[in-house]
TIMAR-611719 format. One line per 10 residues: number of its first residue (from 1); their letters; for each residue x, y, z of C-alpha. Coordinates in steps of 0.1 Angstrom, whole numbers, plus 5000, padded with zeros to 4 digits. Example, Ala and Ser with C-alpha at 12.3 -4.5 7.8 and 13.67 -1.06 7.14 Angstrom:
2
1) as) 5123/4955/5078; 5137/4989/5071;
END
This chain:
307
1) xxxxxxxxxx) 7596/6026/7035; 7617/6054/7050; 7601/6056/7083; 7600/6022/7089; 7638/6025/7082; 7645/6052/7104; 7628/6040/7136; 7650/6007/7144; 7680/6036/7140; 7669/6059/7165;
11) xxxxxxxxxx) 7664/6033/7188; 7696/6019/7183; 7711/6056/7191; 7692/6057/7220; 7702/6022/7232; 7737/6033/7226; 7735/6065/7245; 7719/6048/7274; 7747/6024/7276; 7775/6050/7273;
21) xxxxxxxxxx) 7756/6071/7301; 7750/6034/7326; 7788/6030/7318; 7802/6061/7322; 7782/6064/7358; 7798/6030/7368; 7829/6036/7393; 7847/6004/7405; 7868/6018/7435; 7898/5993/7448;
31) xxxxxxxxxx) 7907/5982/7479; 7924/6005/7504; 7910/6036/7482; 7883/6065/7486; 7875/6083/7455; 7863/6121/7462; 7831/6129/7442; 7821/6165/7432; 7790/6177/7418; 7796/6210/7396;
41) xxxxxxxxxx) 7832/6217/7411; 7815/6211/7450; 7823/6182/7473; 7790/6158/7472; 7803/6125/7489; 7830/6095/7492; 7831/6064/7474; 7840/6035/7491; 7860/5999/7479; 7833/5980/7457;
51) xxxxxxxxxx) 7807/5990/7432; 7795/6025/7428; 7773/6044/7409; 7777/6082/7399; 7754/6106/7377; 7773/6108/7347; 7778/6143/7332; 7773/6160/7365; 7792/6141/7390; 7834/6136/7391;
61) xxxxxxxxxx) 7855/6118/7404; 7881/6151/7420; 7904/6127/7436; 7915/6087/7441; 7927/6085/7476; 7949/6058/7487; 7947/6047/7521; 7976/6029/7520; 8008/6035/7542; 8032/6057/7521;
71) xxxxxxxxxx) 8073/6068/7525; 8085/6102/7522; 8122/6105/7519; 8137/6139/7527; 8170/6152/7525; 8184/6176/7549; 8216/6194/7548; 8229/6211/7577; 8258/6214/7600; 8270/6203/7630;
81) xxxxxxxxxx) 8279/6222/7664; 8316/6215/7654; 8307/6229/7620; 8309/6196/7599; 8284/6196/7571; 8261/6165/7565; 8233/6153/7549; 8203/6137/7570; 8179/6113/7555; 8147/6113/7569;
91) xxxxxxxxxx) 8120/6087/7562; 8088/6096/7571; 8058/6071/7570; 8022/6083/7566; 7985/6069/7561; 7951/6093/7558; 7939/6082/7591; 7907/6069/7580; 7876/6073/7554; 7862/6105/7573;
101) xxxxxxxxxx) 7896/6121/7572; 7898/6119/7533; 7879/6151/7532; 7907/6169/7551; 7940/6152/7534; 7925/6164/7499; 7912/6200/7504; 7930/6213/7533; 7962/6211/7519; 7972/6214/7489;
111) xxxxxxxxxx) 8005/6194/7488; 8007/6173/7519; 8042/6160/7513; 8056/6196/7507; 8040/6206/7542; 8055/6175/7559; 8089/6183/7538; 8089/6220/7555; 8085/6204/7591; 8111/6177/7587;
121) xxxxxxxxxx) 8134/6202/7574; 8128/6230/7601; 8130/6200/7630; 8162/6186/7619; 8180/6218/7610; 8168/6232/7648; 8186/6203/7663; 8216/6195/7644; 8235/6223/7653; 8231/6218/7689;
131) xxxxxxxxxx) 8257/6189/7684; 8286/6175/7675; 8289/6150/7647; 8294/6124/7675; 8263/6131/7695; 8242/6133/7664; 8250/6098/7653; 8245/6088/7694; 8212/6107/7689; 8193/6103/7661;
141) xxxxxxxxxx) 8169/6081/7678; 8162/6115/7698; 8161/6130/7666; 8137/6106/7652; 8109/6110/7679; 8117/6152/7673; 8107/6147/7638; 8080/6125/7644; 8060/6146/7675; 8062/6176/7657;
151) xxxxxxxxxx) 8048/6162/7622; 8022/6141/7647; 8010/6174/7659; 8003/6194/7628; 7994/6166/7602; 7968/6150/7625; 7946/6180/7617; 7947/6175/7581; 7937/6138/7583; 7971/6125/7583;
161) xxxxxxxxxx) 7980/6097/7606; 8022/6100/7614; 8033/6065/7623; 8068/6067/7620; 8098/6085/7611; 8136/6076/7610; 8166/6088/7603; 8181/6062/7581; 8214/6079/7568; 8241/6107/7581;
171) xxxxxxxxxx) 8261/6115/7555; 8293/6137/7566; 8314/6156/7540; 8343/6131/7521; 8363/6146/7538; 8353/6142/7573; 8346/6107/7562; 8381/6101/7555; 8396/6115/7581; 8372/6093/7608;
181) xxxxxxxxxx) 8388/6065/7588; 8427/6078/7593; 8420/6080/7631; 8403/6051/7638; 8427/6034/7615; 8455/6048/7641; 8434/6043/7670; 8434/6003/7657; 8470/6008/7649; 8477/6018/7685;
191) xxxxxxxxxx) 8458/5994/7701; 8477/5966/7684; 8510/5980/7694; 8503/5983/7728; 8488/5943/7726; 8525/5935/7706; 8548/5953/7732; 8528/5938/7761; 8533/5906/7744; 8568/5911/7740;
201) xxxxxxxxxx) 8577/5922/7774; 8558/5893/7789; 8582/5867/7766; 8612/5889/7782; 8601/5885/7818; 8597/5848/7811; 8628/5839/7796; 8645/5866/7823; 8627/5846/7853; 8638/5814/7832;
211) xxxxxxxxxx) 8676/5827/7828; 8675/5836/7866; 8660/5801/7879; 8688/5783/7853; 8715/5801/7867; 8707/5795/7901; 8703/5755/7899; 8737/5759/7878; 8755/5777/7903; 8740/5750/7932;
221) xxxxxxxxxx) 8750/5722/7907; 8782/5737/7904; 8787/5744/7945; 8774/5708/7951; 8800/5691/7927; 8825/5713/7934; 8816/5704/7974; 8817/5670/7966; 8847/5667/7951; 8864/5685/7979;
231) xxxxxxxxxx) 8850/5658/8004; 8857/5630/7982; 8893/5643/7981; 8894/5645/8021; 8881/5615/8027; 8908/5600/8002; 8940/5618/8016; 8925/5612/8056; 8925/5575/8043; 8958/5568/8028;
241) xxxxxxxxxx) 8973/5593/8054; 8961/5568/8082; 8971/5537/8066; 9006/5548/8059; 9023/5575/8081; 9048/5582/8056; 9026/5595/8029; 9017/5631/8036; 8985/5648/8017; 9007/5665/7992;
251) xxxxxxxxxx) 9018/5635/7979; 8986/5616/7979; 8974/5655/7961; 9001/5654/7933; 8989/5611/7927; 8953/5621/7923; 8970/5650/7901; 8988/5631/7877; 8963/5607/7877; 8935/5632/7864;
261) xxxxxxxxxx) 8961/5644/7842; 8963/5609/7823; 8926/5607/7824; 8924/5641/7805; 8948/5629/7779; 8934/5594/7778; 8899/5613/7769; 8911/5631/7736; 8914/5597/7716; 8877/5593/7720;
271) xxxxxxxxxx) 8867/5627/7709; 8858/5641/7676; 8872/5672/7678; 8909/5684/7668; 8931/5692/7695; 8961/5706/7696; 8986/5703/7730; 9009/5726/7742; 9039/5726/7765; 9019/5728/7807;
281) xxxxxxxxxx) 9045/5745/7828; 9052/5729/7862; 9042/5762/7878; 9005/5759/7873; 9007/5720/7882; 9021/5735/7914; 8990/5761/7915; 8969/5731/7908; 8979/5716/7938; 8979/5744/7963;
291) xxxxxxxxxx) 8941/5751/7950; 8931/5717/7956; 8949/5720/7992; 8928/5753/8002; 8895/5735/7991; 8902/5707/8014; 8912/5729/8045; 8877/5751/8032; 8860/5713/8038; 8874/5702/8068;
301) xxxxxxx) 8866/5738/8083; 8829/5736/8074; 8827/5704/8087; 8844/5714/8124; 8812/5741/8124; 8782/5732/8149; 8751/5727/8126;
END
């Protein structure tokens, strides 16, 4: 009875152990990966994206290789020719080149991003300081490719595949920060002062050329009546004069005189304003005249004149 109880339990054991053993020796590798196998602590082979089978107990897994494009940020403080300190971010973007290469990316260096760190950080800081915080933003494409040729020329013999790196951020001091603010806050400031006075002297040459064209047609406007008046006068006094020996210009002068006169004070009864009158002294009637008499002579002069 106890044998035949025994039996079905070894077998069971052994059914149990062979399953742990076909499980453990089952490796499902993903895609874009390489798993490194090692046999007793010594490379044996790769394992590729799919099903694979290992000899459990005696084969491992050593390493799970991604083959997948990766980033490596690195920040590098330095400074400038013109002794400003900043901070230069530097992505760098990096595959293992293919399958084969594996081998190299995993025992030829023992921390790949460390090694690429030390490069990016020895590029940068030899190039910096050859410029000024102006030319280093104008360059850091310049920089870029720096970065990049000399990480292309020492990772591609560890199986790494460089494909780009860029110099995403400069980061000045606060300081320097805030004074590039203050002075292109002035420079603004300047330009709009010179747009505002340039504005301001253009209105000023306007109205000027606008004050100088007014006063000229006023001072025509005021030669032309003035002219006219004088004729009209002429052409009155050679009238009457004509008609009637015995008038002389003087009187027909101190008519037209008297007759403005009324036609002043006839005027004031139709205006709104206030007026007030005063006492007119004969002596500037009499001045009134003899102007009026030299504007006539002035006429009949210009007339006499060949044209």
């Amino acid at each position: 009875m106890q044998n035949t109880f025994d039996f079905p339990v070894a077998w069971v054991v052994v059914i149990i152990i062979g399953l742990a053993l076909l499980a453990s020796s089952i490796r499902i590798v993903p895609q874009q990966s390489i798993f490194v196998i090692e046999l007793f602590g010594r490379y044996r082979r790769l394992l590729r994206p799919g099903l694979n089978f290992i000899i459990p107990l005696v084969e491992q897994v050593a390493h799970k290789q991604s083959m997948r494009t990766r980033q490596l940020d690195v920040d590098v403080e330095t400074k400038t020719n013109d002794n400003v300190f900043v901070v230069v971010r530097v992505s760098v973007q990096y595959r293992v080149s293919s399958a084969d290469a594996v081998y190299n990316a995993f025992y030829q260096l023992e921390n790949p991003e460390w090694q690429m760190q030390s490069y990016v950080f020895d590029t940068v800081r030899a190039q910096i300081p050859k410029q000024n915080l102006d030319a280093v933003f104008d360059n850091k494409d310049s920089i870029s490719n720096d970065v990049k040729m000399q990480l292309r020329d020492t990772m591609e013999g560890y199986g790494f595949e460089i494909i780009a790196s860029l110099v995403t951020d400069i980061d000045p001091d606060q300081s320097v920060k805030d004074s590039m603010n203050q002075i292109n806050a002035a420079e603004r400031e300047r330009r709009a002062a010179e747009h505002k006075a340039e504005a301001e002297k253009i209105i000023k040459v306007k109205q000027a050329e606008a004050d100088k064209e007014s006063k000229i047609l006023q001072g025509e406007g005021i030669a032309g009546q003035r002219r006219a008046i004088a004729e009209g006068l002429r052409d009155s006094i050679a009238m009457v004069t004509n008609e009637n020996n015995d008038i002389t210009s003087r009187d027909v002068i101190d008519l037209l005189k008297f007759t403005n006169y009324v036609d002043v004070l006839g005027s004031f009864d139709n205006s709104s304003s206030k007026v007030i009158m005063l006492p007119q002294p004969t002596g500037q009637l009499n001045s009134l005249s003899t102007d009026l008499m030299a504007a006539m002579e002035a006429a009949r002069e210009g007339d006499k004149k060949p044209t």
